[in-house]
C-alpha positions as CSV (number, residue, x, y, z in Angstrom):
1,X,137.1,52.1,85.0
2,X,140.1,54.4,84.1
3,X,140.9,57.5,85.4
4,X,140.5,59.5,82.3
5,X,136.9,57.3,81.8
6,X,136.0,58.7,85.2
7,X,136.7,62.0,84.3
8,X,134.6,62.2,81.1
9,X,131.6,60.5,82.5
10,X,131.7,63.1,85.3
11,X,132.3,65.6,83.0
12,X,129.0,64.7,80.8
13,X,127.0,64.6,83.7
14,X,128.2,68.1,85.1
15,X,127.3,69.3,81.4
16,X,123.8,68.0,81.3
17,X,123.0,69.6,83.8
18,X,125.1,73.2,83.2
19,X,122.8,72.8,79.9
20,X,119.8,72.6,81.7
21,X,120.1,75.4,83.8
22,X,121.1,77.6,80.9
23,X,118.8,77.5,78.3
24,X,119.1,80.7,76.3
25,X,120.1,82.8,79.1
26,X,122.8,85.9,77.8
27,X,121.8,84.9,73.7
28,X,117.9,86.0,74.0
29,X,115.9,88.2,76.1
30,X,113.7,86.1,78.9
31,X,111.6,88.7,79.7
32,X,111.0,92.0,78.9
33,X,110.9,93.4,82.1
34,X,113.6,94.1,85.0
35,X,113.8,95.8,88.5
36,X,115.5,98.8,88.9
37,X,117.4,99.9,92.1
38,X,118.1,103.2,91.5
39,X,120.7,105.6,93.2
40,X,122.4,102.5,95.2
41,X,125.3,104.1,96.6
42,X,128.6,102.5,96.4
43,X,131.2,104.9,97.9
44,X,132.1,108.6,98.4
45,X,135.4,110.5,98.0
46,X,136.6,114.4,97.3
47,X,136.3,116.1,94.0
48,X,138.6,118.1,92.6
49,X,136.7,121.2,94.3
50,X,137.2,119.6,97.7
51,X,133.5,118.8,97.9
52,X,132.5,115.6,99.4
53,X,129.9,113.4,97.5
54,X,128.3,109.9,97.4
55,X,129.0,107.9,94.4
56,X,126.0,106.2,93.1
57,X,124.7,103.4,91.0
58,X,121.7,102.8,89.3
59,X,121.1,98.5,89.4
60,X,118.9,96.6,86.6
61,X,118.1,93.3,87.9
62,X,116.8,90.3,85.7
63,X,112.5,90.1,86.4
64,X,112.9,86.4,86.8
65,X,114.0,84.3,89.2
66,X,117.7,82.2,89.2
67,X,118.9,79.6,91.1
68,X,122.4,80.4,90.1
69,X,124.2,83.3,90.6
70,X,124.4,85.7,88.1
71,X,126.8,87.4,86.4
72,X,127.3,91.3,86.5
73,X,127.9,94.0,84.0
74,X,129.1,97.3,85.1
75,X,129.0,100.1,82.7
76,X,130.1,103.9,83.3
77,X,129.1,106.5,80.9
78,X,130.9,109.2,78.3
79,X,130.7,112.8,78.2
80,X,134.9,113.9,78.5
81,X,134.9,113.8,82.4
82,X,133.0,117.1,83.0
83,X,129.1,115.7,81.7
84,X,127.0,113.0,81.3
85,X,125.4,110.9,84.3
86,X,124.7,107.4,85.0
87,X,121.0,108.0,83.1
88,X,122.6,108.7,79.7
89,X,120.8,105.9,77.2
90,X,123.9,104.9,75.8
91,X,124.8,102.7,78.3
92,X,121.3,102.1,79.5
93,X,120.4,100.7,76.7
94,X,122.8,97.7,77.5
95,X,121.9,97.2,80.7
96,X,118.3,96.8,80.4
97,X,118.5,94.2,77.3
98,X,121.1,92.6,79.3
99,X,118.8,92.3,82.2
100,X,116.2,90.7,80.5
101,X,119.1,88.1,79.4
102,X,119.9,87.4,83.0
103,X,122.3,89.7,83.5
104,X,122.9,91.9,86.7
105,X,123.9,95.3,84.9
106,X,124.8,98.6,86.6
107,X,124.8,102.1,85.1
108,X,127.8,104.1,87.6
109,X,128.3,107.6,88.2
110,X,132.1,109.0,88.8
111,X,133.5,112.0,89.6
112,X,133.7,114.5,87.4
113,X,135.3,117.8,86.4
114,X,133.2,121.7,86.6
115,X,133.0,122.3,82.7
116,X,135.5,121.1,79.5
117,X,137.9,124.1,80.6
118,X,138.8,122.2,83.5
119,X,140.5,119.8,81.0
120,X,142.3,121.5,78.6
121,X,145.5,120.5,80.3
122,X,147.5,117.2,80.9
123,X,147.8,117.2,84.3
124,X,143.9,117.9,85.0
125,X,142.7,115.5,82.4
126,X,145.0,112.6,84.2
127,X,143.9,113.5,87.6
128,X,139.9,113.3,85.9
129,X,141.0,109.9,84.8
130,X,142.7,108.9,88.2
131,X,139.4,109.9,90.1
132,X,137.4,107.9,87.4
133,X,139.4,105.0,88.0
134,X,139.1,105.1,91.5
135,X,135.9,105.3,91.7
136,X,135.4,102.9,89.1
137,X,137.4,100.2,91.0
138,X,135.4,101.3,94.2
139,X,132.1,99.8,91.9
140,X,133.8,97.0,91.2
141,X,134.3,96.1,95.2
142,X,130.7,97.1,95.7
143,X,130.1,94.2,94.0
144,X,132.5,91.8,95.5
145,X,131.4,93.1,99.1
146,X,127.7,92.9,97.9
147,X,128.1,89.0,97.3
148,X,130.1,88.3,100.4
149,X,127.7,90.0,103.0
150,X,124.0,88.2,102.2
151,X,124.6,88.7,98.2
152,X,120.9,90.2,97.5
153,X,121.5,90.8,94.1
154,X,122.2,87.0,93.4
155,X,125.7,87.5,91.5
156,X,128.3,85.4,90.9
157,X,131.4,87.6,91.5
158,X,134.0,85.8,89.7
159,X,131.7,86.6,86.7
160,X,132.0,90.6,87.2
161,X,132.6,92.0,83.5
162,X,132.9,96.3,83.0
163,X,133.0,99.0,80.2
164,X,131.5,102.0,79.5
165,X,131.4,104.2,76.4
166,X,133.8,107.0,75.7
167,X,135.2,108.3,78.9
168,X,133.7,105.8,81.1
169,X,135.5,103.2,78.9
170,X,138.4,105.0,79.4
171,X,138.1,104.7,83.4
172,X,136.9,101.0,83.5
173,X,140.1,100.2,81.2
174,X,142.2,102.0,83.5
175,X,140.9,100.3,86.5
176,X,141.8,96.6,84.7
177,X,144.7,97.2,83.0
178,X,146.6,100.4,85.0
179,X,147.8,98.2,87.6
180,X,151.5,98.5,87.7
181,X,152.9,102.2,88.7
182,X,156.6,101.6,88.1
183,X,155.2,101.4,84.3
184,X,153.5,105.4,84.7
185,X,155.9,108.2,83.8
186,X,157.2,110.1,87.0
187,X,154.8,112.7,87.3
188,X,151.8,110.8,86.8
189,X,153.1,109.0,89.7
190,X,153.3,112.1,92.0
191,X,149.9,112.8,91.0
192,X,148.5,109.3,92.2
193,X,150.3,109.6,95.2
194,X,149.0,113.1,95.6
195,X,145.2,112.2,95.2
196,X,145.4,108.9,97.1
197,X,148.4,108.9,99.2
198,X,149.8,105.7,98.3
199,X,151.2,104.1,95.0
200,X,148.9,101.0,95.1
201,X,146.7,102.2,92.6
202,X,143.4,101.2,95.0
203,X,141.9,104.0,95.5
204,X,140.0,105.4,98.5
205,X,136.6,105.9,97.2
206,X,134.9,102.7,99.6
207,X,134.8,99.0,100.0
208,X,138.7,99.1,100.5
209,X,140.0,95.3,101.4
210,X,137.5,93.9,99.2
211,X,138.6,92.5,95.7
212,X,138.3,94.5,92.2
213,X,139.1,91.4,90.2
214,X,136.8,91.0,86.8
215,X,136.0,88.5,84.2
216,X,136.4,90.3,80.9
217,X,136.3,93.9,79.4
218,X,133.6,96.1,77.0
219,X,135.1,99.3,75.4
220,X,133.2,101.0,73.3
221,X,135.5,104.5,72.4
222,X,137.6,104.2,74.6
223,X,141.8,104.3,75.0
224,X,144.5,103.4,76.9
225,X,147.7,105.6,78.1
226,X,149.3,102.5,76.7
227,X,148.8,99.0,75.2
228,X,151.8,97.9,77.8
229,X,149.7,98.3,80.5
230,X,147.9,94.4,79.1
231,X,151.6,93.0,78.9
232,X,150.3,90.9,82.1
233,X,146.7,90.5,81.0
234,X,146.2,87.7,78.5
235,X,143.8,86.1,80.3
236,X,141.1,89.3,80.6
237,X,138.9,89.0,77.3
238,X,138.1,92.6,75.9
239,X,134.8,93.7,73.6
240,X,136.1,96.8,71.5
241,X,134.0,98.8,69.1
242,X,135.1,102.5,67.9
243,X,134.0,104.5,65.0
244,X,137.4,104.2,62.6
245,X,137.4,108.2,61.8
246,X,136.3,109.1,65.7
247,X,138.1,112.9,66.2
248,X,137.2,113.1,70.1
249,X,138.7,109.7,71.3
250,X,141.3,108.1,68.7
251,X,140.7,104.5,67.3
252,X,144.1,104.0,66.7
253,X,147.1,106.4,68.4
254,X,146.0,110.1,68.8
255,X,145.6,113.1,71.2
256,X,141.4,113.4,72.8
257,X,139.6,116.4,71.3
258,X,142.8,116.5,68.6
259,X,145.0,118.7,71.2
260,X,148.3,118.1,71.8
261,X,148.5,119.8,74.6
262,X,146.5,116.4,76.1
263,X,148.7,113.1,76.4
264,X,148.5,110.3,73.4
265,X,146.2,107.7,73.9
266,X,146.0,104.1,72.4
267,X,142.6,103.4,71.1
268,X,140.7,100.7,71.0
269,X,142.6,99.1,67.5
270,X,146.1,99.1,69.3
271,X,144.4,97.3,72.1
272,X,143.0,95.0,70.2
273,X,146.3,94.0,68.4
274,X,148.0,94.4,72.1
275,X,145.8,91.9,73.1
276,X,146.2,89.1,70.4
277,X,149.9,90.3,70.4
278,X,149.7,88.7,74.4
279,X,147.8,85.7,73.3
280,X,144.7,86.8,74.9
281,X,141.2,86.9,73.6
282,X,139.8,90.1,71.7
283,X,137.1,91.3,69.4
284,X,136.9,94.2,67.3
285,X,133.9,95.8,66.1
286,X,135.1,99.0,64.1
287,X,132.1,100.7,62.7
288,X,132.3,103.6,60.0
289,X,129.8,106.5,61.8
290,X,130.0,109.9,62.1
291,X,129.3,109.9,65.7
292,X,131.7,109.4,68.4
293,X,129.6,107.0,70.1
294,X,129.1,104.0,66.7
295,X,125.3,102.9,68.3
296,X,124.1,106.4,69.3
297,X,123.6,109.5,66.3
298,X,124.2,113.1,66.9
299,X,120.6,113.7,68.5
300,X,121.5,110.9,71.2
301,X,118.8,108.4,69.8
302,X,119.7,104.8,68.7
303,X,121.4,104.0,65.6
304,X,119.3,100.9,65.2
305,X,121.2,99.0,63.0
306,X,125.0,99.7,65.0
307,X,123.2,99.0,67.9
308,X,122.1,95.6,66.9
309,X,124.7,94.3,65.7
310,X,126.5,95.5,68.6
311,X,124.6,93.7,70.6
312,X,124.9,90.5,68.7
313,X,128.4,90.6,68.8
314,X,128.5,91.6,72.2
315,X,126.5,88.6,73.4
316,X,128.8,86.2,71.8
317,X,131.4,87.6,73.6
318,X,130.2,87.5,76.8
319,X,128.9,83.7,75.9
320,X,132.5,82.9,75.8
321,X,133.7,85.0,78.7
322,X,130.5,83.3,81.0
323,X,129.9,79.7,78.9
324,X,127.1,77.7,80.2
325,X,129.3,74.6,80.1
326,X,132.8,74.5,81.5
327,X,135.3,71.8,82.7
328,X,134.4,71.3,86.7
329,X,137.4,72.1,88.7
330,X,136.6,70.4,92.0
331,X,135.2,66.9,91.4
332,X,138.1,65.2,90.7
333,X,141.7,66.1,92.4
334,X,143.5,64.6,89.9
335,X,143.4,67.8,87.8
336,X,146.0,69.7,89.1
337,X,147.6,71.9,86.7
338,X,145.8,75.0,84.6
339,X,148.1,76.3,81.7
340,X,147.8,78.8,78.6
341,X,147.0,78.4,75.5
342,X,148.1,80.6,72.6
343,X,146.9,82.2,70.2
344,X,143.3,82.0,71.9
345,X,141.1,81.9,69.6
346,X,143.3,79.9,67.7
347,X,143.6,77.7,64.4
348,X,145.2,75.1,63.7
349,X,148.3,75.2,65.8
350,X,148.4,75.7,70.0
351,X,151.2,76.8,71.8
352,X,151.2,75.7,75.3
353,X,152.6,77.9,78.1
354,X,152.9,76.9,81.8
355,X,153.1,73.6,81.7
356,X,156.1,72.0,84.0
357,X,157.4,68.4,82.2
358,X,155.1,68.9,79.4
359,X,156.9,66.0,77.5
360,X,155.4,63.8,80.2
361,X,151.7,64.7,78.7
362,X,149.4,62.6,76.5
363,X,146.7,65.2,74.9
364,X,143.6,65.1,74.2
365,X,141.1,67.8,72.5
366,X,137.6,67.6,73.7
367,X,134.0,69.2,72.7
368,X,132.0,70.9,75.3
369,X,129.8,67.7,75.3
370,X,132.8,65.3,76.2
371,X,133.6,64.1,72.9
372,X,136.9,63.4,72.4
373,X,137.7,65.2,68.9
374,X,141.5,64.2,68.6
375,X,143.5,62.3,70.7
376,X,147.1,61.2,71.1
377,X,148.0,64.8,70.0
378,X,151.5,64.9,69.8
379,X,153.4,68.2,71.0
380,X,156.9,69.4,69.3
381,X,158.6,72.3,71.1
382,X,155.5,73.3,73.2
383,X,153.4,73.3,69.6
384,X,150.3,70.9,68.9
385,X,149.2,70.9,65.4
386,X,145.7,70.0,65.1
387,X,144.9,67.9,62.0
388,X,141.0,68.9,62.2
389,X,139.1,72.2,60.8
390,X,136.9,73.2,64.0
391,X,134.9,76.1,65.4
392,X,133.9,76.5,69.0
393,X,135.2,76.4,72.5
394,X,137.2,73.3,73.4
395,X,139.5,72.2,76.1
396,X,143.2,70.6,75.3
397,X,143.7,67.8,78.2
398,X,146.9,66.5,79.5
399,X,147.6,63.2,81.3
400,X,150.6,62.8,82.7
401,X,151.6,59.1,81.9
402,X,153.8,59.3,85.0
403,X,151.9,60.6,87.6
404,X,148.2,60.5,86.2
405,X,148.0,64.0,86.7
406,X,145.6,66.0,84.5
407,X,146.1,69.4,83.4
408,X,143.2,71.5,81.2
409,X,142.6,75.1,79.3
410,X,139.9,76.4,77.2
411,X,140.1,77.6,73.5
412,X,138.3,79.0,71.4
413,X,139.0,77.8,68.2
414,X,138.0,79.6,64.8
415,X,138.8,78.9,61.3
């Protein structure tokens, strides 16, 4: 039996049984309860007051048992960094239909700032977002410590996936994507350093020397100081949906609350194009509402019918960010080497990145069954052109003819 024959006969297997498990887990509700864990808290810091407070979480855990661990979606809430609270139905919504999926969802609170006149400056506004993001990141490690020390909630923490609406999605893409502080201008620097004392961009609000690494991104209305924050983060997939003519957080480049006296910000269409610019995976859901929330109207009840289709589109995101069938990494040694794939999704043509002696490669494109779809794929200046018209997520596999080496990626493939 060949090596490659090996590989794809364990590779069935492994699917079968992925498949099993699965079922319609994160597509369709399995129950239509959950638990609730309210006011879990997750760290503490100093508001901008110099009061001390606990920062607290409010946990929605699927009713039915899992044998797997399960993947977790953090979401923090709007209201400008002076309102709103980890109750607010805009984000509650999501994490109890995501719960009954199978989801472990968590509505956060952050710190906050006294009233909207504590804002109406640059320097105050950034420090709001800095504490947001700290305490966002602090969540984040909750999680990661909460799996490492008896993991009651049943998670899988290299499945951890955060957003927010407005504001909050402002602070959970800070806490992913503001990771490099040579990149800030100067003063925002001295402000960092001022609230936390160092320039690592951690944070002090708890579960320090635990890890805030996630598994994809949800903005809904939220922004960026800037798109070159991602330059480095093609392989974090990102949910967006905005309202196109939204006048308190801009969908494309704009000031919050339309004053300039408040820095630009890079909604959620630059960050889209950002991220397909990067090669990385993106989806944008731009919805024509009056409301600056798309799924919520000005009374803060459901817009049924944004809010639907938000979900739909949200759960085939997170079906590719968390698929129920993916390449094994352990079970055979001779795959070795992980590399990139752009664009991702793709079309026809995929550029491979990453790849040392990639001339020394035969390829192969494979379903996620194991069916080989094309073979002896031929690669010109790091290009393979694909001769078939496909949809779904696939993997490109290298052999190395010399060494028998095997090297893999996922696409996603859409035409």
């Amino acid at each position: 039996m060949s090596k490659f024959t090996y590989f794809f006969l364990v590779f069935l297997s492994f699917s079968f049984n992925v498949n099993a498990q699965c079922d319609d887990r994160y597509n369709e509700p399995l129950s239509d309860t959950f638990v609730l864990h309210q006011n879990i808290i997750y760290g503490s810091n100093t508001t901008s007051d110099g009061d001390s407070i606990d920062l607290t979480m409010d946990i929605f855990e699927p009713a039915f048992a899992s044998e797997n661990p399960r993947p977790v979606i953090i979401l923090a809430h709007g209201g400008g960094f002076f309102d709103g609270s980890k109750e607010m139905a805009e984000v509650v919504w999501f994490c109890e239909d995501f719960a009954k999926r199978g989801f472990v969802t968590a509505s956060i609170n952050y710190r906050k700032e006294a009233s909207v006149l504590s804002l109406i400056d640059r320097e105050k506004m950034i420090k709001a977002v800095i504490r947001a993001t700290e305490d966002y990141k602090a969540s984040i490690r909750y999680f990661h410590r909460s799996a490492a020390e008896g993991n009651p909630y049943n998670i899988n923490s290299e499945l951890i996936i955060v957003g927010g609406t407005s504001a909050g999605s402002i602070a959970a893409l800070h806490s992913v994507f503001m990771d490099e502080f040579y990149k800030l201008p100067s003063n925002y620097q001295g402000w960092i350093v001022e609230l936390s004392g160092d320039t690592t961009l951690v944070g002090t609000s708890g579960n320090l020397g635990f890890s805030d690494d996630i598994a994809g991104v949800i903005n809904i209305s939220g922004a960026l100081i800037s798109p070159s924050h991602m330059d480095d983060d093609a392989h974090i997939p990102i949910f967006n949906s905005h309202n196109t003519v939204d006048l308190t957080v801009p969908y494309r480049y704009g000031y919050p609350y339309q004053i300039p006296l408040l820095p630009i910000l890079a909604g959620s269409l630059p960050i889209h194009n950002k991220m397909e610019e990067i090669g990385g995976y993106s989806v944008l859901y731009p919805v024509n509402e009056l409301n600056h929330v798309p799924h919520t109207k000005f009374d803060g009840s459901k817009n049924e019918e944004v809010y639907t289709t938000m979900m739909r589109k949200m759960a085939r995101f997170l079906r590719y960010v968390i698929p129920c069938t993916e390449l094994p990494t352990s079970f055979n040694t001779n795959i070795v080497q992980p590399f990139t794939v752009f664009p991702n999704p793709a079309k026809d043509i995929l550029e491979i990145k990453g790849l040392e002696n990639i001339n020394n490669y035969d390829f192969k494109l494979i379903d996620v069954s194991g069916k080989v779809i094309e073979s002896e794929l031929q690669v010109n200046n790091e290009k393979v052109v694909l001769q078939s018209s496909l949809n779904g997520i696939y993997f490109l596999v290298g052999t190395n003819t010399i060494t028998s080496e095997m090297a893999t990626s996922k696409v996603l493939i859409q035409n």
